[in-house]
C-alpha positions as CSV (number, residue, x, y, z in Angstrom):
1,X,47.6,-121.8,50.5
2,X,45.9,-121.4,53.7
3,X,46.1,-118.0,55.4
4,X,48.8,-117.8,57.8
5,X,47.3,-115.2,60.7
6,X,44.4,-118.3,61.2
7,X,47.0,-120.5,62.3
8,X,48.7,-118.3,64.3
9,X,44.9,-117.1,65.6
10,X,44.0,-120.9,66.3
11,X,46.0,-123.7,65.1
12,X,44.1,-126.0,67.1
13,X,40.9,-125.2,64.8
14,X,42.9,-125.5,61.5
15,X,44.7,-129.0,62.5
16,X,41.5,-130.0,63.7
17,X,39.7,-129.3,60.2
18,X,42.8,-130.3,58.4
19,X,42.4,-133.9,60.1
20,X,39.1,-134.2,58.6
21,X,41.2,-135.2,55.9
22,X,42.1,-138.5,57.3
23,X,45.6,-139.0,55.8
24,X,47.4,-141.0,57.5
25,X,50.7,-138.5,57.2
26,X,49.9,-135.1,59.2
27,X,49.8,-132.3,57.1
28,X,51.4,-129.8,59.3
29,X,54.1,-130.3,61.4
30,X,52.9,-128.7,64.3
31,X,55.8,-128.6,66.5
32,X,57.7,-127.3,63.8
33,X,55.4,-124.9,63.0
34,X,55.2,-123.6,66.7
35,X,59.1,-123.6,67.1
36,X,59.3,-121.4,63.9
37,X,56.6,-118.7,65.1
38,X,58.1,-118.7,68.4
39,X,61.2,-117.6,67.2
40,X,59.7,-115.1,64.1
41,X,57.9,-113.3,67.5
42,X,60.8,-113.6,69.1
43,X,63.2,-111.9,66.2
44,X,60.4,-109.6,65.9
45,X,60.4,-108.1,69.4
46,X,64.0,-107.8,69.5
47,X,64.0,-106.0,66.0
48,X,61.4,-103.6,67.6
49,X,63.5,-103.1,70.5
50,X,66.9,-102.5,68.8
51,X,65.5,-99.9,66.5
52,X,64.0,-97.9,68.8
53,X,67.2,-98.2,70.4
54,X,68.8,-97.1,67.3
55,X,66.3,-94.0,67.2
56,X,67.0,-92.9,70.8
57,X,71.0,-93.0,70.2
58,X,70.5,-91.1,66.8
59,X,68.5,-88.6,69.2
60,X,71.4,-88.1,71.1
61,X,74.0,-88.2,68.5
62,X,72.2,-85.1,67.2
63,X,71.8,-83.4,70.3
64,X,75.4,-84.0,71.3
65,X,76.7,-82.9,67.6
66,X,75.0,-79.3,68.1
67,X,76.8,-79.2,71.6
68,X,80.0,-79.8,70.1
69,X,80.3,-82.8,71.5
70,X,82.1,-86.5,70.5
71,X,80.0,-89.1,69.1
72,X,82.6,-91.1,68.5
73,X,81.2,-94.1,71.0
74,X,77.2,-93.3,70.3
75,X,78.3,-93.9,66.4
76,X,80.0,-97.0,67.2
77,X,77.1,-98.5,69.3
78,X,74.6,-97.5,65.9
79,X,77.0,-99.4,63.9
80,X,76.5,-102.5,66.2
81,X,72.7,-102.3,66.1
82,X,72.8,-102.2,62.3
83,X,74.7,-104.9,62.1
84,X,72.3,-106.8,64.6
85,X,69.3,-105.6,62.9
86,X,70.8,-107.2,59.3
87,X,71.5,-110.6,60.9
88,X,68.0,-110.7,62.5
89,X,66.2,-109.4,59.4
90,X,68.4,-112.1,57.3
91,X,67.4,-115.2,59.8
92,X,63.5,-113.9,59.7
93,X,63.8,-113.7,55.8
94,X,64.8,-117.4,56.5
95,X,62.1,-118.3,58.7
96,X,59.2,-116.8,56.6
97,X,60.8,-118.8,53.8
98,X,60.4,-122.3,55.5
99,X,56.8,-121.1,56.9
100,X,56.3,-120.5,53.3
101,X,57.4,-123.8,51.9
102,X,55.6,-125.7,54.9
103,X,52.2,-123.8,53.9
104,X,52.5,-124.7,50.3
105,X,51.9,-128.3,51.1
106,X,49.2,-128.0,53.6
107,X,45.7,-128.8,51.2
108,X,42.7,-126.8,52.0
109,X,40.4,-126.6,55.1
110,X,36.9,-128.2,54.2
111,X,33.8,-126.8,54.2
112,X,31.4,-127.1,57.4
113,X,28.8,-128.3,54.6
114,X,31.2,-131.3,53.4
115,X,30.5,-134.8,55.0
116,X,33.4,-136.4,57.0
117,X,34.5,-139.8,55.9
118,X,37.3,-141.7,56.0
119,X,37.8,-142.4,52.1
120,X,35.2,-142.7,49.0
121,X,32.7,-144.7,50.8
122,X,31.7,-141.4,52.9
123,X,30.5,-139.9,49.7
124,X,27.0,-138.6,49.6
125,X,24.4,-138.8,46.7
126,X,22.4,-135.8,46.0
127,X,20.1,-136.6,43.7
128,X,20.3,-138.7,40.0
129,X,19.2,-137.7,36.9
130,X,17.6,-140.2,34.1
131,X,17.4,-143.9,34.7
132,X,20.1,-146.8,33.4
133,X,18.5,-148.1,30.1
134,X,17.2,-151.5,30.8
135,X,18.7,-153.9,27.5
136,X,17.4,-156.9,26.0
137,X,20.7,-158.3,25.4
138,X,24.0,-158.1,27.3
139,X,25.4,-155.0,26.9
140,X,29.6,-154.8,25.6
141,X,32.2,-152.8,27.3
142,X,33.2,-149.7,25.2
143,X,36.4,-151.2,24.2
144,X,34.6,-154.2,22.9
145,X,32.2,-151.6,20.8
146,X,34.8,-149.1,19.7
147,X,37.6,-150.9,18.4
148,X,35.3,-151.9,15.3
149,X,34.5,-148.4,15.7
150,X,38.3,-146.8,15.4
151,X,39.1,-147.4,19.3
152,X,42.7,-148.0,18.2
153,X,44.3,-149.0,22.0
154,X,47.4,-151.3,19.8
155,X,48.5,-148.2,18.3
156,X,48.6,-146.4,21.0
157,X,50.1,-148.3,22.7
158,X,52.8,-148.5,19.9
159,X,53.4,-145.1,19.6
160,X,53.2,-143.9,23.4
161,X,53.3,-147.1,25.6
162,X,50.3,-147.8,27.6
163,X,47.2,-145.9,28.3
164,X,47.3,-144.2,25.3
165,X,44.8,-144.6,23.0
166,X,44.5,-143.6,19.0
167,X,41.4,-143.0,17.5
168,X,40.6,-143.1,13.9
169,X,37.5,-142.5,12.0
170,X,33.7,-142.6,13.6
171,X,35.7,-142.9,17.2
172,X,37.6,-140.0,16.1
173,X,34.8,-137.9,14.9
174,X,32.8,-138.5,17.7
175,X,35.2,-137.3,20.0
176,X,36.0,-134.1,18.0
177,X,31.8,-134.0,18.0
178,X,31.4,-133.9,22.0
179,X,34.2,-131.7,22.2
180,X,32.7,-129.1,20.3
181,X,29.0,-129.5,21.1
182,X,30.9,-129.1,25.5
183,X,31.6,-125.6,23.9
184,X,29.1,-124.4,22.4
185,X,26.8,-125.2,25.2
186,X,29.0,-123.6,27.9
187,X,30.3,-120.5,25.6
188,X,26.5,-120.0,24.0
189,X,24.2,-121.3,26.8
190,X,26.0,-120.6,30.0
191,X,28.4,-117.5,29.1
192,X,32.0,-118.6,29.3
193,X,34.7,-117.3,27.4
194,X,36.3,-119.6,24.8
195,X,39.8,-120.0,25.4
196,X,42.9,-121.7,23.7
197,X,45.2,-122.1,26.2
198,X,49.2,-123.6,26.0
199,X,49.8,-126.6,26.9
200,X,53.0,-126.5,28.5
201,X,53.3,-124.2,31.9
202,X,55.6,-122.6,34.0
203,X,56.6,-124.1,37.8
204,X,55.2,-121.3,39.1
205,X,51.9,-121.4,37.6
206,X,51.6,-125.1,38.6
207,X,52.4,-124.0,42.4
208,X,49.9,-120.8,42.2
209,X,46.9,-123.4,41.2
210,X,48.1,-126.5,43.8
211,X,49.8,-128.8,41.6
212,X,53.1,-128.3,42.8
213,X,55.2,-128.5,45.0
214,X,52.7,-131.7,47.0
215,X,52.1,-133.6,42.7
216,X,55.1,-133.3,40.8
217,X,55.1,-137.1,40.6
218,X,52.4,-137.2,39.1
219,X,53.2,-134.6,36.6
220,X,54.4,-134.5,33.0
221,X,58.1,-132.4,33.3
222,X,59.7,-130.7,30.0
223,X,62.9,-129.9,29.9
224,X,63.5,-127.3,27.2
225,X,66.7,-127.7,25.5
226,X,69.2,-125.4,23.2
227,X,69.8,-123.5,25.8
228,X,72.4,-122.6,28.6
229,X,70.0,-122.6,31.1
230,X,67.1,-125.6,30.9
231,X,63.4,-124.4,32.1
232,X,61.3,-126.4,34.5
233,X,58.5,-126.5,32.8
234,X,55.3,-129.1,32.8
235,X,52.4,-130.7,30.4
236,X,49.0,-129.4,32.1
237,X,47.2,-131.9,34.0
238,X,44.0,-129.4,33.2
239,X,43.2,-126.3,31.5
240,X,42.4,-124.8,34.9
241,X,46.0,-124.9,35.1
242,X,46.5,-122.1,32.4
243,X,43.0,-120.5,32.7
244,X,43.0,-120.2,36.3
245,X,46.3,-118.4,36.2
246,X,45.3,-115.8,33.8
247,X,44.4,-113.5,37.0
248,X,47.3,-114.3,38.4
249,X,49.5,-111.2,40.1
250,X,46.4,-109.1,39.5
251,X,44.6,-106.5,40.9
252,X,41.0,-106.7,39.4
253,X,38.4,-104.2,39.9
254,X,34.6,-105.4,41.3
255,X,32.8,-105.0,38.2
256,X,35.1,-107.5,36.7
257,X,33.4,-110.2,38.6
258,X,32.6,-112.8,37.8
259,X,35.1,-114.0,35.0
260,X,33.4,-117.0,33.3
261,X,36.7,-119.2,31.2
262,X,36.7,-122.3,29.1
263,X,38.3,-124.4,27.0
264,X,39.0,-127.8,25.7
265,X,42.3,-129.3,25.9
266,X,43.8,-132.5,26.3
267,X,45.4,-132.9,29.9
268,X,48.6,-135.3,30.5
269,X,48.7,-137.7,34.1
270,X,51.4,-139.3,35.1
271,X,49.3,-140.5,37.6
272,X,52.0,-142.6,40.1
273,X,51.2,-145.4,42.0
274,X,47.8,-146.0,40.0
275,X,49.4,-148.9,37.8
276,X,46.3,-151.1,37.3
277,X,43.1,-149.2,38.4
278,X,41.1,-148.9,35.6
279,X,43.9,-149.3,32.7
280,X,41.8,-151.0,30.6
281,X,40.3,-149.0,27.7
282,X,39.8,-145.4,28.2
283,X,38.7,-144.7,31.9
284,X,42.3,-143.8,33.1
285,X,44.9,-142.5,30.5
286,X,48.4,-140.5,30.4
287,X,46.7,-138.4,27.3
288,X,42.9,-137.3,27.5
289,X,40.5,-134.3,26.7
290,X,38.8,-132.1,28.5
291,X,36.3,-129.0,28.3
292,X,37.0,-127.3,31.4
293,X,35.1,-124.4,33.3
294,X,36.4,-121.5,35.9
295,X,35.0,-119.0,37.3
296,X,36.7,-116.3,39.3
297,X,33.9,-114.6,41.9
298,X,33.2,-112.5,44.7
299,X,34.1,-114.4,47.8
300,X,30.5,-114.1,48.6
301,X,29.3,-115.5,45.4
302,X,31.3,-119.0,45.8
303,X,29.2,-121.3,46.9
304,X,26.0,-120.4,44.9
305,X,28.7,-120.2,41.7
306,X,29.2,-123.6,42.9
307,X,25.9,-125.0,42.6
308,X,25.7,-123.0,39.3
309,X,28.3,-124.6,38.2
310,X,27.5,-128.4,39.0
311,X,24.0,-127.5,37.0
312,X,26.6,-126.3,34.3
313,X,28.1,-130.0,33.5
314,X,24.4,-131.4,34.6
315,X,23.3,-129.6,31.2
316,X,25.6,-131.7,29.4
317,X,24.8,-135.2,30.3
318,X,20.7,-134.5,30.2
319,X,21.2,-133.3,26.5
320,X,23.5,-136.4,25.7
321,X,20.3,-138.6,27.2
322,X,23.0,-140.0,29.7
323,X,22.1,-141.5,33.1
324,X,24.3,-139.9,36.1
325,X,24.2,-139.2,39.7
326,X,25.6,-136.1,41.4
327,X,27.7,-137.1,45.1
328,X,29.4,-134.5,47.3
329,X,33.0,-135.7,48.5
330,X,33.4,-136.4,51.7
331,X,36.5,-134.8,53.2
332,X,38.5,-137.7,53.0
333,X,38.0,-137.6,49.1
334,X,38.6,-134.1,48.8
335,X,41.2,-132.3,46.1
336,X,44.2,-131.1,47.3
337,X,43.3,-127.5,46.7
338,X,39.4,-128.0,47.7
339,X,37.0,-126.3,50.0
340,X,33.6,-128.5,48.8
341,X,33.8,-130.7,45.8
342,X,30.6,-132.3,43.8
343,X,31.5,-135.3,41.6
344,X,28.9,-136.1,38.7
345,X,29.1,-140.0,38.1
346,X,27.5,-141.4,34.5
347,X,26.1,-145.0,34.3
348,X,27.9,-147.7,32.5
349,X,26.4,-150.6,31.7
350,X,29.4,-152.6,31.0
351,X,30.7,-151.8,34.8
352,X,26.9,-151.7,36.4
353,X,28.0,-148.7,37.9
354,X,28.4,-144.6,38.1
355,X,31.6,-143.2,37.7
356,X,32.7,-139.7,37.6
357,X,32.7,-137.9,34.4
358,X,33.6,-134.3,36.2
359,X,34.1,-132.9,39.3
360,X,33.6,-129.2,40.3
361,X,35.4,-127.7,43.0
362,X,35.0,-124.2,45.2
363,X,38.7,-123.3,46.3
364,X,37.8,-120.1,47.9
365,X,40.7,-117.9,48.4
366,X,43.4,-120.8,48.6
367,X,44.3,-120.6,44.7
368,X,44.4,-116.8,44.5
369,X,46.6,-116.3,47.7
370,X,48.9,-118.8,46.1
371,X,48.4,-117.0,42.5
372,X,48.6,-113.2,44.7
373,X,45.3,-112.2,42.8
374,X,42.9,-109.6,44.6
375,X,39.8,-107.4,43.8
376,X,39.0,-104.0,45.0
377,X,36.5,-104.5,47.1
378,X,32.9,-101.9,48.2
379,X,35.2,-100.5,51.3
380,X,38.0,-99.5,48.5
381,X,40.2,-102.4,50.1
382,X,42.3,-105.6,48.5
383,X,40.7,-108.6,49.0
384,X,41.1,-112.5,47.3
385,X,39.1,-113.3,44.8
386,X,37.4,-116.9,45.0
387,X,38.5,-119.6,42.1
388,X,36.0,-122.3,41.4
389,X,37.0,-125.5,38.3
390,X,34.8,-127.7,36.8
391,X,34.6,-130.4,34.3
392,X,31.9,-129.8,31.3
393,X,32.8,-132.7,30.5
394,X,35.4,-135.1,30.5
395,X,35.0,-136.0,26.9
396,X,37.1,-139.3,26.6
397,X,35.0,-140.2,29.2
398,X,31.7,-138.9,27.5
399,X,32.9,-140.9,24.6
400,X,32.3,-144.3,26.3
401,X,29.6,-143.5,28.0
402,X,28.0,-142.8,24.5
403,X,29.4,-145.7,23.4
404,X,27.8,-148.2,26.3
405,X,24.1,-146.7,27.3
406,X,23.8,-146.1,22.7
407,X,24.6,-149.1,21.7
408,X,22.5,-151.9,19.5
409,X,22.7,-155.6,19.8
410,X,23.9,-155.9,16.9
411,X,27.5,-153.4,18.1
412,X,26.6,-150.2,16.1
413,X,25.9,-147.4,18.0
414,X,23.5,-144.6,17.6
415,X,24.5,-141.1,17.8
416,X,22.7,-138.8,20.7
417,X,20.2,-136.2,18.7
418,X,22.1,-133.3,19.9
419,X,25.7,-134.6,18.8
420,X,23.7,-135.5,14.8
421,X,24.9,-131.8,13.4
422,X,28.4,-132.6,14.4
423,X,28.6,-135.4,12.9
424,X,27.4,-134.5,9.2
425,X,24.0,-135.6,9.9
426,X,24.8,-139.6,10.7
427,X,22.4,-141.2,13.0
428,X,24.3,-144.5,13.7
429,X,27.9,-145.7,13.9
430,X,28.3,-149.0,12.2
431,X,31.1,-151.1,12.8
């Protein structure tokens, strides 16, 4: 959630840097906006006026009460100003409520640092690592190569409907492999806590970290039954979700800084209005994993945690021998809840092209106002904490790149050195 006291300070600025954006709906209603703070200053003034109103009249009452004297009118006129002061405290309650509920679905301001665009195509390379394997024979796609494999997209399909995939055997166990080779390399090599984290949240957590109210649509509901009352409650499209929210409502002291979380999880997408971009295979599913990083910093940390971070989900793909390239998003492209995002792309032969395998994100203070989390800062005072995400990796993902830039001409596929201890030693999946 953006902070308030800048809009009111310079609207102008914020709409300006909010139209970086370049959706095609505004994302404030301006003249509503206005209207609404012209009457909060309004309600304001005239609360300031009627209490010290109220204060001079009590003056008097007491004044007149050790004369003696009758109060009887003064009294009366108190009683009117109470009532007065009530009605305007209960409209203002109203009006901060609608400001509140107009904020929440107002994205974040981009960074001076992020390119503008006007979609995807404004995206900016920053540099590539390894180089796309040249083959002697014409590479398969990975759902060619992994249903031999255990790739089971029929039974998925069965038992969920589309986009849901059901792995079985070497597909299986090379999954479960990256997974756990993701953890041990951020846990062990770049110090985040391991987590385990539920899968099914709270409305309120979802609005702290920017999922709701703007992507319900594109959310998972649950609706918890055997009781009176049913809970609103969601599958996580993330971890960050559930790890991100663990400082939530908190006070944390300086020293705590930074707080380094991960965990793997799968994440659930509803994903509306997407029907037929990339449905074939694995690329885009209702049901897939994730090892997910956040960090909660110092607001002057952010940006170099940012960078750290990126080199975080880097280390992945240069152990896995994988080709990749890392863009910044240009603020048409931007998350919803983003101040400066970095996309890492992998290379897949099958497709001739990069495409994103993670994405880590600075949110600055916008998560934790939402989430009301704060840190004690050198001058003794409250102040937000930043909130940064990250992907290290997404493994289905990981799984066909594997699957594509490892594979032999003759459709077995040989396991990356550092995944080998995972998987019992084997060297090569055969169909």
């Amino acid at each position: 959630m953006l902070d308030i006291t800048m809009l009111r300070r310079d609207l102008d600025g914020v709409v300006e840097r909010l139209n970086r954006r370049k959706d095609p709906q505004p994302f404030l209603d301006v003249e509503r906006f206005s209207a609404l703070e012209v009457e909060r200053k309004a309600i304001q003034t005239r609360t300031e006026e009627l209490q010290a109103q109220r204060n001079s009249l009590s003056k008097q009452i007491g004044q007149l009460k050790s004369k003696g004297g009758d109060t009887s009118a003064l009294m009366a006129e108190v009683s009117g100003i109470g009532d007065a002061l009530k009605n305007s405290a209960e409209r203002l309650e109203v009006i901060q409520g609608e400001l509140n509920a107009m904020l929440m679905s107002v994205p974040n301001l981009p960074h001076d640092s992020v390119p503008v665009g006007i979609d995807e195509t404004g995206n900016v390379e920053v540099r590539r690592g390894g180089q796309p394997r040249v083959f002697d024979f014409k590479p398969k796609d990975h759902v060619d190569l992994g249903g031999p494999l255990g790739l089971d997209l029929e039974t998925g399909a069965r038992l969920s409907g589309a986009r849901f995939t059901f792995l079985r055997g070497p597909a299986a166990q090379l999954h479960r492999a990256l997974a756990q080779f993701m953890l041990d390399v951020q846990t062990r090599e770049h110090g985040y806590t391991e987590c385990y984290t539920p899968y099914i949240v709270n409305r309120e957590v979802l609005e702290g970290t920017g999922q709701l109210p703007k992507f319900k649509d594109d959310m998972f509901w649950v609706l918890r039954g055997g009781s009176e009352e049913q809970a609103e409650q969601y599958l996580i499209s993330t971890s960050e979700i559930s790890l991100t929210n663990t400082v939530r409502e908190q006070l944390l002291a300086a020293e705590q800084l930074p707080i380094r979380l991960t965990a793997h999880s799968p994440c659930f997408r509803s994903e509306a209005g997407s029907a037929g971009r990339d449905t074939r295979g694995m690329i885009r599913q209702h049901q897939f994993d994730k090892v997910e990083m956040v960090q909660v910093v110092h607001p002057d940390k952010s940006y170099e945690v940012l960078e750290e971070m990126v080199g975080h989900a880097e280390a992945i793909l240069r152990k896995l021998e994988l080709p990749y390239r890392v863009v910044t998003l240009c603020s048409a492209d931007l998350g919803f809840g983003s101040t400066k995002t970095y996309d890492l792309e992998v290379w897949l032969p099958a497709q001739d092209a990069y495409r994103e395998i993670s994405s880590c994100s600075n949110c600055e203070a916008f998560q934790a106002r939402r989430m009301h989390t704060r840190f004690k800062n050198a001058q003794g005072k409250n102040e937000l904490v930043h909130t940064l995400n990250g992907s290290g990796l997404a493994v289905g993902r990981t799984l066909v790149a594997v699957l594509e830039n490892c594979q032999q001409a003759d459709g077995s596929v040989e396991v990356p050195k550092v995944l080998r201890p995972y998987m019992g030693g084997v060297t090569v999946l055969k169909p």
